[in-house]
N, C-alpha and C positions, 0 to 999 in steps of 0.2 A: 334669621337670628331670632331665636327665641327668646319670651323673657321669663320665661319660667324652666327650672332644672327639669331633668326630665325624671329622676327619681329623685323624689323626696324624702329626706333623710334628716338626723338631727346634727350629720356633718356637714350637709348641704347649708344648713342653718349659721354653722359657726365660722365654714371659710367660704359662705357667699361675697359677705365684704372685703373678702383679702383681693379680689379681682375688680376695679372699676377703672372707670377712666377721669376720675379727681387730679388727677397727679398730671395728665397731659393737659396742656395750655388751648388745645385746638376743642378735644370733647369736653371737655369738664362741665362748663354752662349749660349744654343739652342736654346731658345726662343728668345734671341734680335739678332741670325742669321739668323734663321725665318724668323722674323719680316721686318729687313733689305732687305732681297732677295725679301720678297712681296712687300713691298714698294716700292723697284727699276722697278719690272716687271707688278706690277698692281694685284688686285687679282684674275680674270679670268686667266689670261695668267701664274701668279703666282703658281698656283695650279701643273701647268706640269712643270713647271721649277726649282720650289724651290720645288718637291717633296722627293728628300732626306732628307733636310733641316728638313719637316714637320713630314715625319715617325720616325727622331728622336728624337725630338719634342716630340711625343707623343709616344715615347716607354721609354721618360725620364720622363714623367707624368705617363704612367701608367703600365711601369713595365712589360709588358707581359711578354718578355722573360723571363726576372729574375725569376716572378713567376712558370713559367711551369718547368724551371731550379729544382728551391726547389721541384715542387710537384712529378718530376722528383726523385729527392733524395731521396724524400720522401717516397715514394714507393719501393724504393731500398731498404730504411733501413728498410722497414717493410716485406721487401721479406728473408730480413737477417733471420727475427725471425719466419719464416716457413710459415707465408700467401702468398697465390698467386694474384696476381692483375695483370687484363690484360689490357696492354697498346699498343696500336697501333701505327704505324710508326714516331718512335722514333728513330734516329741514337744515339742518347747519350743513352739512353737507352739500345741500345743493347751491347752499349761500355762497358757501366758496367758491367750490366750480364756478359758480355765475361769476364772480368777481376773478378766479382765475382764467378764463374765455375771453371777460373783456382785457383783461392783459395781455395777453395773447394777441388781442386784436387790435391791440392799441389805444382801446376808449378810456384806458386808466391810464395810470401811470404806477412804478412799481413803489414808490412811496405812499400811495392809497389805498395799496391793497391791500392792508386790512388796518385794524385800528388801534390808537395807540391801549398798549395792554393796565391795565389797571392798577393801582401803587399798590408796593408791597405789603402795606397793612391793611390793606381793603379787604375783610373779608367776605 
């Protein structure tokens, strides 16, 4: 995700602001903090300074975590029903398995195994 247009132009100038993420209830805060810290520092300089800023930014636009989270699960529930799928250096991953094995083997119980999920407005 870039944050700069890739040609600059004096239309890029007039509908840069008709595109932002103000209006969704999820990005809106990280993006006019963003916003604010480049402003303050300029954008060259902006880029090293307000990079926390910008990785959240655009892990609230596009989700990666979250997603690899689910495919993550995913995979687990389909390991449930006897397929094997092999997945690579994954700490969650292997937290499961371990917690799936011991079910399996009886040192849990199927109510333990895993934890209760987080309230809805938790973000």
């Amino acid at each position: 995700m870039s944050l700069s247009p890739f040609l600059r132009l004096p239309l890029t100038d007039l509908t840069g602001c008709l595109i932002n993420h103000q209006s969704y209830d999820k990005c809106g805060e990280f993006e006019m903090k963003m916003m604010d810290c480049l402003e303050a520092y300029g954008f060259e300089r902006g880029k090293q300074k307000c990079a926390d800023l910008i990785s959240d930014f655009q892990e609230c636009v596009g989700m990666g975590k979250q997603l690899k989270r689910f495919h993550v699960s995913f995979a687990n529930e389909r390991l449930s029903f006897g397929f094997v799928f092999k997945f690579v250096c994954c700490l969650l991953q292997a937290m499961r398995n371990e917690r799936y094995r011991q079910w399996l083997a009886g040192e849990r119980k199927k109510e333990d195994l895993y934890a209760d999920p987080p309230r809805v407005d938790a973000y």
